[in-house]
C-alpha positions in Angstrom: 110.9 112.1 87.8 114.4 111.7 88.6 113.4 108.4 90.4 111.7 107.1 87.0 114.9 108.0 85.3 117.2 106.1 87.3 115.1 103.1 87.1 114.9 103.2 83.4 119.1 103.8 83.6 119.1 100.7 86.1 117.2 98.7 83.0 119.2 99.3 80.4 122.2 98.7 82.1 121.1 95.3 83.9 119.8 94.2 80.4 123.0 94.8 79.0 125.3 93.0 81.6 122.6 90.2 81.0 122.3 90.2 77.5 126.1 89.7 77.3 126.2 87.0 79.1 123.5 84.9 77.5 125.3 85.5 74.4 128.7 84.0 76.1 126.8 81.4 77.3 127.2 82.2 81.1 124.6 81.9 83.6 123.6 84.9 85.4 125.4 85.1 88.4 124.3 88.4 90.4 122.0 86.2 92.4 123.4 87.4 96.5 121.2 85.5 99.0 120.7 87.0 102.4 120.3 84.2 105.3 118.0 81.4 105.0 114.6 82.7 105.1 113.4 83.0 109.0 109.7 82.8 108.8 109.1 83.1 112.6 111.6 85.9 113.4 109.3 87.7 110.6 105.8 87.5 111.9 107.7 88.0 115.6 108.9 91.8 113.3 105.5 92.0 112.1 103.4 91.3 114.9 103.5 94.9 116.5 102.7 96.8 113.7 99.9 94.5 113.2 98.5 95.1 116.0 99.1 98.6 116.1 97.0 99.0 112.3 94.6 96.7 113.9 95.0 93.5 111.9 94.6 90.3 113.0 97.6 87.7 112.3 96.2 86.1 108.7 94.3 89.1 107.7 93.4 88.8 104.0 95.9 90.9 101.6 95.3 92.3 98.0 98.2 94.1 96.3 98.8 96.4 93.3 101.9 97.4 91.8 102.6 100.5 89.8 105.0 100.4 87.3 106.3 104.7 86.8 106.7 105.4 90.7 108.2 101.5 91.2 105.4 100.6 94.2 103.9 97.7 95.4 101.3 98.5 97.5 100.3 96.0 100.3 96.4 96.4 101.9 95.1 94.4 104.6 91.5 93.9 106.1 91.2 95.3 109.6 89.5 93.7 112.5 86.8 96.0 111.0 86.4 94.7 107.5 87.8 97.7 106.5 90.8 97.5 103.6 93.5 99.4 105.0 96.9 100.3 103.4 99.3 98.6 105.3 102.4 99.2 103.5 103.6 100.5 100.3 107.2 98.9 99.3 109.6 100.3 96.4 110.1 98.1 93.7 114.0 97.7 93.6 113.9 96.7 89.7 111.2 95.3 87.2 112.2 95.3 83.5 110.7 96.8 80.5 108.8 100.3 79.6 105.1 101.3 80.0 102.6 98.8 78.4 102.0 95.1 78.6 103.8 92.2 78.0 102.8 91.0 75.1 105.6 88.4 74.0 107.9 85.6 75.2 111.4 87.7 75.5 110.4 91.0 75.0 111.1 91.8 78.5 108.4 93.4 79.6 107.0 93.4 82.8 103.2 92.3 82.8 100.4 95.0 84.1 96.2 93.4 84.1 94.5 91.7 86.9 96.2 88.5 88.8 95.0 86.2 90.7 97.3 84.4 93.2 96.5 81.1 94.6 98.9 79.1 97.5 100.0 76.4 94.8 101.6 79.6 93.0 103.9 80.3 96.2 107.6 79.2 96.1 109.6 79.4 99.1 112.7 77.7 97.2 113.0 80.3 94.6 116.0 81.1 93.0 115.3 84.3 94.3 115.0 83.8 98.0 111.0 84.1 98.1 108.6 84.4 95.3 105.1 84.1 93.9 104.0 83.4 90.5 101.4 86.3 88.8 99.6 83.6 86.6 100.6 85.7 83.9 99.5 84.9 80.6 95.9 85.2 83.1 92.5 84.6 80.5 92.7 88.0 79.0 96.2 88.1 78.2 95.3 85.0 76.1 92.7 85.8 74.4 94.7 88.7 73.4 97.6 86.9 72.0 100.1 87.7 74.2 102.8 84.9 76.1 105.4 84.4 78.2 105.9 82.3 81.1 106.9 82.3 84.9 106.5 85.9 85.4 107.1 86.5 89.3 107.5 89.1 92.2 110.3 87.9 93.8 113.2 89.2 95.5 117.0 89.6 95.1 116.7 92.9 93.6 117.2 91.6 89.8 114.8 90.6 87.0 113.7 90.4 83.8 109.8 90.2 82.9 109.6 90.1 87.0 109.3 92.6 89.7 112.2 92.4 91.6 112.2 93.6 95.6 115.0 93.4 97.8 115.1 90.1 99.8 114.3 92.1 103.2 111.1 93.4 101.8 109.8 89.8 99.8 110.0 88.0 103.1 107.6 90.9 104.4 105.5 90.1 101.9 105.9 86.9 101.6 104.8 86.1 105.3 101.6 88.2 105.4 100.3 86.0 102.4 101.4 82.7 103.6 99.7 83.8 106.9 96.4 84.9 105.2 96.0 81.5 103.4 96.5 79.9 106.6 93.6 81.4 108.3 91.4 80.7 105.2 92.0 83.3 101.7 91.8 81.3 98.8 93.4 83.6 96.5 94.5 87.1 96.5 94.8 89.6 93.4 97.4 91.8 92.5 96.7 94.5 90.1 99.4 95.9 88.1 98.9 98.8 86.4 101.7 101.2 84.6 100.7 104.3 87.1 98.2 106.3 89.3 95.3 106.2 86.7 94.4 109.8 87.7 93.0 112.0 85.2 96.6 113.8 85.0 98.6 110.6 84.1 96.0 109.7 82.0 96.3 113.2 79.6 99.8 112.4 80.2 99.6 109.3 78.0 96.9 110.3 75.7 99.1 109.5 72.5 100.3 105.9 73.7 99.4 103.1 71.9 98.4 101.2 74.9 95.6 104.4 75.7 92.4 101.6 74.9 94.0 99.2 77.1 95.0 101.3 79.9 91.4 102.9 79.8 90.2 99.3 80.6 92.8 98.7 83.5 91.2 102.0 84.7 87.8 100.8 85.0 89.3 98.5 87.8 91.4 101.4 89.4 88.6 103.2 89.6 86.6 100.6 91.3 89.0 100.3 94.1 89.7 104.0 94.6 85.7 104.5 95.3 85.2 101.4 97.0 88.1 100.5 98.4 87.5 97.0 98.1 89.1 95.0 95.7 86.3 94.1 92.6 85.0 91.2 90.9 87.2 91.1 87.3 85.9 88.8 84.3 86.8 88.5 80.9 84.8 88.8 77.8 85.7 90.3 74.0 88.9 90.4 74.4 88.7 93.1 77.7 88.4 92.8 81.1 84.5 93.1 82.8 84.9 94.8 86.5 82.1 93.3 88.7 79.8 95.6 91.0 80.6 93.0 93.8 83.5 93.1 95.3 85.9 89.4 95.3 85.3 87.2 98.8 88.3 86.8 100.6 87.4 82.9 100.7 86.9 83.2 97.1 
């Protein structure tokens, strides 16, 4: 809880500093870069807890993010076929509360189902490493809702964005670069704004979002019994989770 808080403290104040200086007419300027990203002196940091999890160099990844505890979580197929979590990073700042992003400029950070593709990769990003979400993605818009370049990303600051600390990205970064190398088409990244148990879920009974989030669920759900990331369509306006799971190659 007290976690949540300080994120939400962290918001507010970021948005403000940011706020004033669009209305100055200054650039942001709290962009610090680390070094030059290293990719080789990664995978050389990676490669023994690879191979201590049992992944192969290039192992296909799928990611979801949850907005209330600030996680990313990183799985990986094993030698096995198995998905395995390999890693579950903190988010060092997204923007926003709860809900979707519905609106160019609200500042909300987006939660559905994302598909990433290697054409949506930047390794010149403003903010060291990033990838685009494809955010508005078909449901978001047949639902309305807009907004543009919405990214994970690092340098720790955001807005509409998740934000992780430049360290972390180029972990991240590297394990997807290396799985479309060895042949993964796309991977998904599911957002959602927490642990869709049935406790969060009474939690939020009176939010506006409730309809929504009970369709995001259908796809949490999927993945918690299968553990396999699912096939996710759109029709009427709502997402349709598949009984097949998504091909790697896909």
């Amino acid at each position: 809880m007290a976690r949540r808080k300080n994120h939400f403290l962290k918001v507010a104040l970021t948005a403000a500093v940011l706020a004033t200086s669009v209305s100055l007419g200054l650039a942001w300027s709290g962009i610090v870069k680390l070094s030059p990203y290293d990719k080789v002196a990664v995978q050389r940091q990676l490669a023994p807890k690879l191979a201590e999890q049992q992944f192969a160099d290039g192992a296909p990844l799928f990611i979801r993010i949850f907005k209330q505890s600030a996680e990313l979580e990183l799985w990986l197929k094993d030698k096995h076929g198995q998905w395995k979590l390999y890693q579950n990073y903190p988010i060092c700042y997204f923007s926003g509360q709860l809900g979707p992003k519905i609106k160019e400029g609200d500042r909300q950070s987006p939660e559905g189902f994302y598909t990433v593709s290697k054409s949506q990769m930047n390794p010149n990003s403003t903010y060291h490493l990033s990838f685009n979400l494809g955010f508005p993605n078909k449901f978001d818009r047949a639902n309305g809702r807009a907004g543009s370049y919405l990214m994970v990303h690092g340098n720790c600051v955001s807005i509409g964005c998740y934000a992780m600390t430049d360290e972390k990205i180029e972990e991240i970064y590297t394990l997807a670069s290396a799985a479309f190398k060895n042949g993964q088409k796309a991977f998904q990244v599911h957002v959602f704004p927490f642990r869709m148990n049935s406790e969060n879920m009474l939690a939020h009974a009176e939010s506006e979002w409730l309809g929504f989030w009970q369709n995001l669920k259908q796809g949490y759900d999927h993945f918690e019994l299968h553990k396999s990331p699912p096939a996710v369509t759109v029709q009427a306006k709502k997402y349709v989770i598949g009984q097949k799971t998504i091909s790697t190659n896909e």
